[in-house]
N, C-alpha and C positions, 0 to 999 in steps of 0.2 A: 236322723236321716240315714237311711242306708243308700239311697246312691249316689255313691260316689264322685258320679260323674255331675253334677251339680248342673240340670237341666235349666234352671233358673238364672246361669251364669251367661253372659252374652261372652261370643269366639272370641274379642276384642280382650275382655278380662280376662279372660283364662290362657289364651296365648302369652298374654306379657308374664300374669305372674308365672306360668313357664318357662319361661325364656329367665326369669330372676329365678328361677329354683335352679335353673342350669346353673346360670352365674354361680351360687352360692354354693352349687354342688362341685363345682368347677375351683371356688376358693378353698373347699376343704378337701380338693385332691392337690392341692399347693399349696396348702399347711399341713400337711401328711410328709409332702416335700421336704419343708421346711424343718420338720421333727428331725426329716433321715440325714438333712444336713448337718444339723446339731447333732445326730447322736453319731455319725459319720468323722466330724470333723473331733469329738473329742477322743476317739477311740485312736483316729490318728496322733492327735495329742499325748495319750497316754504311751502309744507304740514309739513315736518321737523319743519321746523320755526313755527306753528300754532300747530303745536304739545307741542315744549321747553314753547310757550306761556301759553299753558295750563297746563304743570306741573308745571311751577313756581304759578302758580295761584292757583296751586292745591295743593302747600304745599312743593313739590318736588324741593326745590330749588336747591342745590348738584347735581339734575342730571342733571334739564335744564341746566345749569352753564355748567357741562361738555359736555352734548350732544352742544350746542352752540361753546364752544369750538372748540370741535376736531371734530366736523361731520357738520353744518350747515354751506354752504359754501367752502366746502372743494374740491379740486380739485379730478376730476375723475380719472386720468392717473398724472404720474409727471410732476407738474407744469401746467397744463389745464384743465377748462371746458371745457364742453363738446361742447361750442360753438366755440370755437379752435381746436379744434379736425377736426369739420366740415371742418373750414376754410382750416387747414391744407390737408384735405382729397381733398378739392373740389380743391385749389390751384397747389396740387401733382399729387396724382396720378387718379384724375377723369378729370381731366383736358388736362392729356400728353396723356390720355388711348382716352379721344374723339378725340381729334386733330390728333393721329396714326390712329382711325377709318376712319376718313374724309381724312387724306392723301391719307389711302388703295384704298380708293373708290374711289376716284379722278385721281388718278394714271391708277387703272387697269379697273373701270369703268365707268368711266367719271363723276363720282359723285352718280351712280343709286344707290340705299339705294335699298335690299333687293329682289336682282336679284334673291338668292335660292328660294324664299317664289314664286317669281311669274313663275318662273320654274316648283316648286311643284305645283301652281295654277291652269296652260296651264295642266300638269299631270294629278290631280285627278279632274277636271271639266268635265263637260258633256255638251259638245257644244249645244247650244239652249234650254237645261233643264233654267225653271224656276230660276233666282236667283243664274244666274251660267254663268254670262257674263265674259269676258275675263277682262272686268272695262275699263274705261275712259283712257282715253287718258292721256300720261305724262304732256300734256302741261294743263290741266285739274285737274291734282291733285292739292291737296292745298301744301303751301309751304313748306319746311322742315328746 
C-alpha cells in the first residue's frame, strides 16, 4: 500500500490510535527521563565518593566517615538504584505499554505506525510544491 494515509480507516480509528502513539511517544520521552536520572544520579554518586576522599584528606575525618556511611551508595527509592528502577520501569510498564501499542495497530491497522500524521500530511501539503511529496512508498520506508 503506498498511502499512507489509510483511506479505508474511519476518523474514529485513526484518532485513537493517535492519541496512543502520543501516549507511547510521550512514555519514551519519560524513559529517556528516567535514563538521565540514573545516569545523573550515579555520576553524583561517583563525585560523592571523590568528594568523602577529599575531606578525609582534608582533615574532616567525622564527616567523610559519616557522609560514606549514610549517603555514598545509598539506595535512591526503597531498596534500589537507580539502575533497578530502570529495569523495573523498562520490564513493567514500558514494555506492556509497547506491546498494547503494536497490538492496537496490528489489529485496527494492519501494523501502519502513524496513519494521523500522514492523514494531516495528504492535509496541509501542497500537491507539486517543492518538498512537499506525498513520500515514498511503504514498501520503501526503512524498517520499524
Amino acid at each position: 500500500m503506498t498511502d499512507r494515509s489509510r483511506p479505508d480507516l474511519d476518523d474514529t480509528t485513526v484518532e485513537a490510535l493517535g492519541t496512543l502513539s502520543e501516549a507511547l511517544e510521550t512514555v519514551e520521552q519519560a524513559r529517556g527521563f528516567l535514563y538521565a536520572f540514573h545516569q545523573l544520579s550515579g555520576k553524583a554518586d561517583v563525585l560523592l565518593g571523590e568528594a568523602v576522599d577529599g575531606l578525609r584528606s582534608a582533615g574532616a575525618t567525622a564527616l567523610a566517615e559519616d557522609l560514606e556511611r549514610d549517603l555514598v551508595g545509598r539506595n535512591v527509592v526503597a531498596d534500589r538504584w537507580t539502575f533497578q528502577v530502570v529495569e523495573d520501569y523498562d520490564a513493567g510498564y514500558w514494555s506492556t505499554f509497547r506491546a498494547f501499542d503494536a497490538r492496537a495497530r496490528e489489529e485496527l491497522s494492519g501494523g501502519d505506525r502513524h496513519v494521523l500524521e500522514a492523514r494531516m500530511k495528504q492535509r496541509e501539503r501542497t500537491p507539486g510544491a517543492p518538498r512537499q511529496k506525498a513520500g515514498p512508498a511503504l514498501d520503501e520506508q526503512p524498517p520499524s
